[in-house]
Structures are given as C-alpha cells and as structure tokens.
C-alpha positions in Angstrom: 0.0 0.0 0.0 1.6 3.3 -0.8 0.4 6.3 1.4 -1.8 8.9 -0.4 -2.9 11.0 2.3 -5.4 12.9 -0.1 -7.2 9.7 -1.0 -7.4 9.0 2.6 -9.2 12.3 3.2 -11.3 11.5 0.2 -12.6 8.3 0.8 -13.5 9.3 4.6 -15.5 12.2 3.3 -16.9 10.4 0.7 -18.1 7.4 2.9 -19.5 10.0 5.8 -21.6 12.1 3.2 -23.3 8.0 2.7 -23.8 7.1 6.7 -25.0 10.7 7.4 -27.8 10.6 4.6 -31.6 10.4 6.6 -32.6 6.7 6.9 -33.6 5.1 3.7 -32.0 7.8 1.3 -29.1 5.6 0.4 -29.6 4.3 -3.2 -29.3 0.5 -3.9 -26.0 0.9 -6.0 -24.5 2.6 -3.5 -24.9 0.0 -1.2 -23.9 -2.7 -3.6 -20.9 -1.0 -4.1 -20.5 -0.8 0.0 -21.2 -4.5 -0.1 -18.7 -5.8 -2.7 -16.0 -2.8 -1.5 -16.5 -4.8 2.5 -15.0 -8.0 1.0 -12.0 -6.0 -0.5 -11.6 -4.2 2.4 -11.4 -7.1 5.1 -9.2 -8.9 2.7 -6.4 -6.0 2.5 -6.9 -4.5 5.5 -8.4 -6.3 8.6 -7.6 -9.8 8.2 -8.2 -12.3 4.8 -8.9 -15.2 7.6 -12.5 -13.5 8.6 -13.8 -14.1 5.2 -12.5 -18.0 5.3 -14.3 -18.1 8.8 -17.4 -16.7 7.8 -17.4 -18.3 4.3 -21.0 -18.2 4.4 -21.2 -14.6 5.1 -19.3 -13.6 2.0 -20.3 -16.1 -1.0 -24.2 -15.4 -0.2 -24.9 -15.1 -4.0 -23.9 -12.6 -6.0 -23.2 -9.9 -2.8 -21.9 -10.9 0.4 -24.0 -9.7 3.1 -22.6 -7.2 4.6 -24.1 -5.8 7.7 -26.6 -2.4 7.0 -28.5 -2.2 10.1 -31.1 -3.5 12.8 -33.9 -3.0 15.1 -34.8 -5.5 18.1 -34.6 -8.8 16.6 -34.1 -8.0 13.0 -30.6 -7.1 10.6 -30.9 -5.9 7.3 -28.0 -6.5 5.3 -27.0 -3.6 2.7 -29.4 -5.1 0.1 -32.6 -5.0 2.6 -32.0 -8.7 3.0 -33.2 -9.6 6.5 -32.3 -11.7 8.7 -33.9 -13.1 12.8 -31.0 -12.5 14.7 -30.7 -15.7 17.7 -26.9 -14.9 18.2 -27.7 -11.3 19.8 -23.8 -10.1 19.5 -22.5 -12.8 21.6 -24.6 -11.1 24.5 -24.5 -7.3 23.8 -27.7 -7.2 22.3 -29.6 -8.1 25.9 -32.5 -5.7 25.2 -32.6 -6.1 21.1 -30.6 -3.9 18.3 -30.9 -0.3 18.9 -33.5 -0.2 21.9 -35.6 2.9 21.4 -34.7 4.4 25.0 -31.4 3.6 25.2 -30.6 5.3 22.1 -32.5 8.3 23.0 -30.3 8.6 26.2 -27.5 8.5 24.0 -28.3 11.0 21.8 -29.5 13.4 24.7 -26.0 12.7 25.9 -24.3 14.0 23.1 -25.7 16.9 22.8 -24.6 17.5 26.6 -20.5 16.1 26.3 -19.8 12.5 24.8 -16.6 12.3 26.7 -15.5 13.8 30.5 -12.3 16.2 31.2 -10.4 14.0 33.2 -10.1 16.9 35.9 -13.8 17.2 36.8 -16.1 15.0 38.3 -18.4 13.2 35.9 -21.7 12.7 37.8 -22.9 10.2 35.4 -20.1 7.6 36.4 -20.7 8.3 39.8 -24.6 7.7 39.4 -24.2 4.7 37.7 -21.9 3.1 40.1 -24.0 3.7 42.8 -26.9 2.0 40.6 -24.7 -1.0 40.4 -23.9 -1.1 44.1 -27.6 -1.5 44.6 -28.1 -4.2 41.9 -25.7 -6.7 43.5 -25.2 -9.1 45.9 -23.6 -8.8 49.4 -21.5 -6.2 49.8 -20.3 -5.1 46.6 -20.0 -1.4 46.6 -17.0 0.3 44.7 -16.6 0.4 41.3 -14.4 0.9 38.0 -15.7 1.0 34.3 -13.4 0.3 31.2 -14.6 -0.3 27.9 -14.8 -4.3 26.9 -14.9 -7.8 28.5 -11.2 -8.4 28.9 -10.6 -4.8 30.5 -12.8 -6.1 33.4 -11.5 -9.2 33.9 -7.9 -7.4 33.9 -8.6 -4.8 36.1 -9.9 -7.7 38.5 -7.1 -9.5 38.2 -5.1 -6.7 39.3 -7.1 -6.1 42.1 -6.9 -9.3 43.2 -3.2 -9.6 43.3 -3.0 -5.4 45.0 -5.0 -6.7 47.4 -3.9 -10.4 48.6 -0.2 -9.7 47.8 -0.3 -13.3 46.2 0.4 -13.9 42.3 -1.4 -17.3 41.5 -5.2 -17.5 40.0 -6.9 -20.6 39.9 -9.8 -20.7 37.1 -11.5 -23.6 35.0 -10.9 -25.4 32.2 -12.8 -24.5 28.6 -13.8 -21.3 30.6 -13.4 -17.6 28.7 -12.5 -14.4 30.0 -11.2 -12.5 27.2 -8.1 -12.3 24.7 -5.3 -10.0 26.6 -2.6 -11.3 28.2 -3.9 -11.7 31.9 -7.1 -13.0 30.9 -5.4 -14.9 28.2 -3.6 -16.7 31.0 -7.1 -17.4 32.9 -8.5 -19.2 29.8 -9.4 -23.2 29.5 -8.7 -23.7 26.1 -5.4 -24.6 24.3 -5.8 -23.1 21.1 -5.6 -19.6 22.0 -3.2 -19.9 24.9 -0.1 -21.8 23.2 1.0 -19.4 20.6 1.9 -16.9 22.9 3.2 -19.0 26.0 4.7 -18.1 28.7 1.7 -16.0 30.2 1.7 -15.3 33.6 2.9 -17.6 36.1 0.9 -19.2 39.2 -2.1 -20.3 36.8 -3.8 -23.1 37.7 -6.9 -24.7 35.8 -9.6 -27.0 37.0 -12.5 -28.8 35.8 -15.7 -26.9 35.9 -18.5 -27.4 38.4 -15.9 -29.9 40.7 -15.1 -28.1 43.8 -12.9 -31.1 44.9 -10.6 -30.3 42.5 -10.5 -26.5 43.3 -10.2 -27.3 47.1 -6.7 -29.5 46.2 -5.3 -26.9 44.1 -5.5 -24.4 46.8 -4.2 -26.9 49.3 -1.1 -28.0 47.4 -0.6 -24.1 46.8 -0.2 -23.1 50.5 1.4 -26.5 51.4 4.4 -25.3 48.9 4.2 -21.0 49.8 3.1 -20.4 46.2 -0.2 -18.8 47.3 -3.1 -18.1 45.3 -4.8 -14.2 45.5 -8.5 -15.7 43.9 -10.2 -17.8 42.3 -12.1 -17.0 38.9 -15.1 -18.3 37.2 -18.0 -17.5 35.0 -21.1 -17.9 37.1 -22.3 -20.8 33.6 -19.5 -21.2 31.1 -20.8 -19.2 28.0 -18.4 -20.3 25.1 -17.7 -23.8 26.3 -21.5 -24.2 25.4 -23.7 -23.0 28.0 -22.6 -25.0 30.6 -24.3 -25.2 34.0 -22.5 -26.2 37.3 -24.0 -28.4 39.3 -26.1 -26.7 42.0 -23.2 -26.9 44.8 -20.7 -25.2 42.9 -21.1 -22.2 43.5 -21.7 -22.6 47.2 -18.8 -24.8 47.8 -16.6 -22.6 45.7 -17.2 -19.2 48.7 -16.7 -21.8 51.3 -13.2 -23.2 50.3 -12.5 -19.4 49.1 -13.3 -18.4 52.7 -11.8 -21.5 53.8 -8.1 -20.8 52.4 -8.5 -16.8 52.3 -8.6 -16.1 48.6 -10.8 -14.2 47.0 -13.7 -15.5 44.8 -14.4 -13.3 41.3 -17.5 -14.3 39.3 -17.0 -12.8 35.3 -20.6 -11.8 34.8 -19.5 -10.6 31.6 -21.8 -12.9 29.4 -24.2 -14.0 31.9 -25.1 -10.5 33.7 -27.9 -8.4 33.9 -30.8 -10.5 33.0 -29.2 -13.1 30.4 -29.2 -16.1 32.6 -33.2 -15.3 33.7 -31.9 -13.6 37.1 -30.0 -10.1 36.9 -26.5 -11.9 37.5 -25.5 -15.6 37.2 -24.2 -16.0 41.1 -28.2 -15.1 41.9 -29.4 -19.0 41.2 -27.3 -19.8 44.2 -27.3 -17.2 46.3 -23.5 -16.4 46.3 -21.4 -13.0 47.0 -18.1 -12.8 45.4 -15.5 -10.6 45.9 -15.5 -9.1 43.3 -18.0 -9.3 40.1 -17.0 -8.5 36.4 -19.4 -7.2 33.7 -19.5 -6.4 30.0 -21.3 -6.9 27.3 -25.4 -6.3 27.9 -23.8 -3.5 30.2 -23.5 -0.4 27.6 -27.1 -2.1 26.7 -26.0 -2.5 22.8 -25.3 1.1 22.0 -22.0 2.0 23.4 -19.4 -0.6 24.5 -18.8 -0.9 28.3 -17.4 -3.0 31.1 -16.5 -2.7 34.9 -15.3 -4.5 37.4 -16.8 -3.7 41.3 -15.8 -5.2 44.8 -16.4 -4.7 48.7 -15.7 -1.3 50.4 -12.7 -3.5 52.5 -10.7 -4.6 48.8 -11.1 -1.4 47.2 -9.4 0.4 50.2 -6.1 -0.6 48.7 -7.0 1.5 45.9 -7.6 4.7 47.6 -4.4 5.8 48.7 -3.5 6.3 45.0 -6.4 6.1 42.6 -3.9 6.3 39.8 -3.2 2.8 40.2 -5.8 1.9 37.3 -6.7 4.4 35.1 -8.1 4.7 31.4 -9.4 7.6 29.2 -12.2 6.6 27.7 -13.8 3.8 30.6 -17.1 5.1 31.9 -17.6 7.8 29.8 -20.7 10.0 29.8 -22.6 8.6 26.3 -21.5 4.6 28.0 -23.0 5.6 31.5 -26.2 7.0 30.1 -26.7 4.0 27.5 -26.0 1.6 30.9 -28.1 3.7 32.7 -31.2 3.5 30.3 -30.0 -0.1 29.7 -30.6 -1.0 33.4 -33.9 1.0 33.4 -35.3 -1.2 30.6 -34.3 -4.9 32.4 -36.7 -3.3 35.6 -39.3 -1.6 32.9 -39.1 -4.6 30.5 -38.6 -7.5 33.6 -36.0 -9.0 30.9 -34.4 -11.7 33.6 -38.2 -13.2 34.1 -38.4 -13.1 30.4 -35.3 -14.7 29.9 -36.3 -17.4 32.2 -40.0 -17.9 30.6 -38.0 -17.9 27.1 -35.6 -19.8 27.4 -37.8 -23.1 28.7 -39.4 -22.6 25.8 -36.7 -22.5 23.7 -35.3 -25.8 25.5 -38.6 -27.6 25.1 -38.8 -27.1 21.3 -35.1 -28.2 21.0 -35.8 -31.4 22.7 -38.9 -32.0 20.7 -36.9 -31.3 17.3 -34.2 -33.7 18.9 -36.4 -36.6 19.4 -38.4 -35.8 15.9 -34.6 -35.7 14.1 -32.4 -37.9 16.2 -28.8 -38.3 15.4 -28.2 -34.5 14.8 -28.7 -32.6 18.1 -26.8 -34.8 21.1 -28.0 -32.0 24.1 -29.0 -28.8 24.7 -27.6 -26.9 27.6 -28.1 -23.4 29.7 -30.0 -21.4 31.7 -32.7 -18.2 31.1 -31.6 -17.3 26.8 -27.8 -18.2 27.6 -28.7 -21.7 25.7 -25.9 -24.0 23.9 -27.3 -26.9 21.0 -24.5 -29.4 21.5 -24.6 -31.4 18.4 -22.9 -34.9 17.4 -20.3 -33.6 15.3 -18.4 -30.8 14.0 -19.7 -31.1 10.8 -23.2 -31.2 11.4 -23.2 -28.4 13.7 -21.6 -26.5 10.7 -24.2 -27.4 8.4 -26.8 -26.2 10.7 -25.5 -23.0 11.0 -25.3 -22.5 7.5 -28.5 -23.7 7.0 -30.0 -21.3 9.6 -27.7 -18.3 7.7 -29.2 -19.6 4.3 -32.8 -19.7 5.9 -32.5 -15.9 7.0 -31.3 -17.0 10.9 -27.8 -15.4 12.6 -26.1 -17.3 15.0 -22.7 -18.9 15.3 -20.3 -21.0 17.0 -18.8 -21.2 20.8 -15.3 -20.1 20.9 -14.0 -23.1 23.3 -16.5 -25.8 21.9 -16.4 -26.9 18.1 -19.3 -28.7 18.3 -22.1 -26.0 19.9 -24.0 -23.7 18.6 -25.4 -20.8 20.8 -29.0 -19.8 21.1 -28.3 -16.3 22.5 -31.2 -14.1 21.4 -31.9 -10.3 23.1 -34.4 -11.6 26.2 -37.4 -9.5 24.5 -37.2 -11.3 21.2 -40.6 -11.4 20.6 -42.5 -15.2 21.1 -43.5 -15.3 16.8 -39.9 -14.5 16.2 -38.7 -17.0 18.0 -40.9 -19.4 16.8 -39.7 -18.7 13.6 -36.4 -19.4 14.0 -37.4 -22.8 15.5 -39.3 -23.4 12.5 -36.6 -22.8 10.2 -34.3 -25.0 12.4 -36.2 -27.9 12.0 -36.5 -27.1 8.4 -32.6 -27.1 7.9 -32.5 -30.5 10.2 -35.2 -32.4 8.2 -32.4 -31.2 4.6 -29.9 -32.8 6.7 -28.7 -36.6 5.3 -27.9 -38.1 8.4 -28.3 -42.0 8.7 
C-alpha cells in the first residue's frame, strides 16, 4: 500500500456524506458498491482469515452480506436482506438492536458532552456506580468502568493480586475471559493460549463445576508457599456451550475461598444483567463474590462498556493512590447513560423473568426437534436465553449454522466448543420471532442426510 494521504481524506468524506444521509435515502448501488468494496476491504486491510471463517457470510450469491442495520430482533444486510438475529452479539444485544430508549439517552448525551475532562467530576459515572452497588449481591459497593470484556477481567485480576499480595489465580478449564494477556492466561482452552506461552505464572486450571478439584489446588498451593490471591469463574461457562455447574458449585466454591482466604471473582460478563433469567448468574445460588466483572449487555448494545466492582474492605487498597488503574475513555458520559437507560429497561421490561419464561421454551422445542430428528442434536444446555445446542459432530453443527444463515437466521459457534452452537437471542425477542427461528431449524434438520 503506498500512502496517499489525499485519498485517505477523500474516501472518509466520501463514505461519511453516505452514513450521514436520513434513513432510507441511500440508493441501492450505493450500497452494492459498499457491499462488494467490505469484502476488499477485510481482505487487504483487517484480516483475509474473517472471510475464510465466515465463508457463508461472503459467498451469499452474487453480494456478500454485509451488515446495513437493525432493530430489536431483525438485521438488514445492505441489500434489505433480512435476517432473525438468535446470536444477539455474543450477549451485547440483551435488550434487542438499537433499543428505542437507550438510544434516546445516547443521543440526549451527546448533545450534553460524549466524553468527560479528566479533571472534573463526571456525575454520570458516579450515578451509575451507585446504581450498580444497589443491583448486587452482598457487599459489593465500589466500582471501575473500562470499555470491553477483557478490561474487566484485567482490572480484577489486578485487584486481586494489590490486594492479597499473592500472584497465583486458579480458574476452570474451557472457561473464557477474554483475549489480553492476563485473561489470556485465565483461559481453559489450548488453542488460544499456546502461541503466545509463557503467560503469567501461578495459573492453575480445574475442571468446571468440581469443587474437589478447586479445594486440592489451593491446598497443594499453600502446602508449597506459592499462594493463590482468587479464584475466577463465570457464574455458567458461556463459550464452552452453555454449561451449567451443578447446584453446589457455586456454594462450595465461597466456602473453600473463605476456607483458604482467597478471593472469589465471578465474570458476569456474558451472563449479567438479565441473560441467565436472574440479573446476575451467582443469583441462582445465592452467592457474593469478591469481586463481580461485567461487560457486554452493560453499555445495553449502544455503546461498549465494562466494569469491574468489589467490597468497600478490597477497594481500600485503591484509595491511597487512585492512579493505580486508570483509562481515558472507561465510563464515559454517552457509556454511562446508555447503561443507565439499559438498566432501566431490564426493571421496565422485567427482561431476567423473560429470559427465564424464554428460554424453557426455547429448550422444550429443542428437545422436541431432537427426538423428531435424532442423530443431529446430542443435548441442549443453559439457563434463562444463555442456551448452547450441542450437536454430534463438528460437521453437522456447521451445516446447521449455514443452513439457519441460508434460511435468513444469525447465529454462530462457541469459541472453546467446536461442536455448539449458541442460542443467544436479546431476552425480549418477541415469542413469533422466536418461533420462527425454530421453525426454520427444523427445516434445515429435516435437509440434513444423516443416517
């Protein structure tokens, strides 16, 4: 690529003078040539292997589909193709694409300040953190907001160790908590971890749900001085498939925490705030961590954000210099208000009980297209619209996405489980939308040649 910074200018003007046009103004060819440019452009300039991954994304015909916009349940692709969305942006899309009253807050927002000084106080942050002290369990009070997952797993990680003094971090196989280094280090899976080993030292990994095996690590630890500061889970493993612990998990888990004095973080990034059919995951069993994570359904779809909150007694170490974790851009005004409005339309909308009511649902159709259509779908897993279909093989799990893409359906893989396929919808998809996509499932299982 040789640098011509006047085609630069031009192309960003030119591309603006298109988003900026009222709703519906945008001519068809335009947006063919948007379409076809998309492929180009991820080949030469994000990465060639998105287009491999999402092969049936890009050879759709004679345009790949290339995404235009939504509302609630509902993409359009830039040729008004449209499409039920059941994969709900991994999670982000709690309350449905572009939820009329979080965007308004938005907007009002940014006609007030999108972004804070760094010198004055930002009451927005301050409201919202005190909103969140409210919302959860025990006696989680104090508060710091970042911008994605991965920032709020870090930033607990870091807490953790300022805290305890200790280095080590015990945390469960398959589980995910993000793609920088320190959370990096926390996840289950092989694939993404042995590229870039060494990552931090004192990791330890255990099987999911066995408390046993959690309960020996931490005894071998302090039998050899190499302590651990906490012990980190997701309250139901999200990309290993929807995985649900057995009901004394959780439970054991704060006693053998408590037990050996380490800390206990739950990463409510995937299953906070309604997903799981209660606000946050630890809720089904009644547990307080330490310190809780979130992300995701948190900046309600519209503006990325993340945080990371804990006891008045941890965050003390943070007090005597509050320049021990900083970012720029974490908790800014136009994030708070969208998490604001967000947490105003869970209450207003009751999402978590409509998550719950869903997701049954949901899980009762599955089995009766299992037992219609055996040999395809081995098990469905989950709780509340965090649901995983487990399916025999790779390859049939592959076909069914494709299927579901071909029928006008979005959804997609687990990231630690080849073989499952989420069921993550926003938790006020409405019930004909969702019986749509059901519909076309068993259509796309009944093409399938299985013997």
């Amino acid at each position: 690529m040789t640098r011509n910074i006047d085609e630069a200018f031009k192309e960003a003007t030119e591309f603006i003078d298109i988003i900026t046009k009222p709703v519906g103004t945008v001519s068809l060819e335009e947006r063919r040539k948007i379409a076809t440019e998309t492929v180009e452009n991820f080949r030469d300039y994000i990465n060639k292997g998105f287009l491999e991954y999402r092969k049936s994304v890009t050879e759709a015909g004679e345009f790949a589909v290339t995404e235009w916009m939504g509302q609630g349940s509902i993409l359009k692709d830039a040729l008004d193709r449209e499409f039920i969305d059941i994969l709900g942006g991994f999670g982000l899309y709690s309350y449905g694409i572009r939820h009329p009253k979080i965007v308004e807050a938005v907007k009002a927002q940014l006609d007030r300040s999108p972004q804070y000084s760094q010198e004055m106080l930002d009451p927005l942050r301050a409201k919202l953190a005190r909103v969140i002290a409210k919302l959860t369990p025990g006696d989680i009070q104090y508060g710091f907001f970042a911008n994605s997952g991965t920032e709020a797993v870090e930033g607990a990680m870091k807490l953790a160790k300022f805290y305890t003094g200790k280095k080590g971090f015990i945390s469960m196989l398959k589980g995910f908590h993000g793609k920088t280094l320190g959370s990096l280090s926390l996840m289950g899976k092989n694939d993404y971890r042995a590229p870039l080993l060494p990552l931090l030292e004192g990791m330890r990994h255990v099987p999911f749900g066995d408390v046993e095996a959690v309960e020996h690590e931490l005894k071998y630890a302090a039998a050899v001085g190499d302590d651990i500061a906490a012990v980190v889970a997701e309250p139901i493993q999200g990309e290993a498939g929807a995985i649900v612990p057995p009901d004394d998990f959780w439970p054991g888990l704060r006693q053998v925490c408590d037990k050996y004095g380490v800390l206990l973080i739950a990463d409510e990034v995937q299953t906070g705030f309604g997903r799981t059919g209660k606000i946050f995951g630890v809720d089904h069993w009644d547990v307080q961590p330490d310190i809780m994570c979130f992300g995701k359904a948190l900046g309600g779809g519209v503006v990325p954000m993340s945080g990371f909150f804990s006891t008045p007694k941890i965050w003390e170490v943070m007090e005597p210099n509050p320049f021990m974790h900083t970012t720029t851009t974490g908790g800014n005004p136009i994030a708070c208000a969208s998490a604001l409005a967000a947490i105003t339309v869970m209450h207003e909308e009751n999402l978590p009980a409509q998550a719950a009511e869903k997701g049954e649902y949901v899980k009762k159709r599955l089995q009766e297209l299992s037992e219609r259509h055996p040999g395809i779908l081995d098990k469905v897993t989950g709780m509340g619209l965090l649901i995983g279909m487990h399916f025999v093989d790779d390859e049939i799990g592959y076909h069914v996405a494709s299927g579901l893409f071909a029928r006008g359906v979005i959804t997609a893989g687990t990231l630690t489980n080849a073989r499952c396929i989420r069921f993550e919808p926003a938790l006020n998809i409405p019930m004909d939308l969702l019986d749509e996509a059901l519909n076309k499932m068993e259509d796309v299982f009944k093409s399938l040649p299985v013997s």
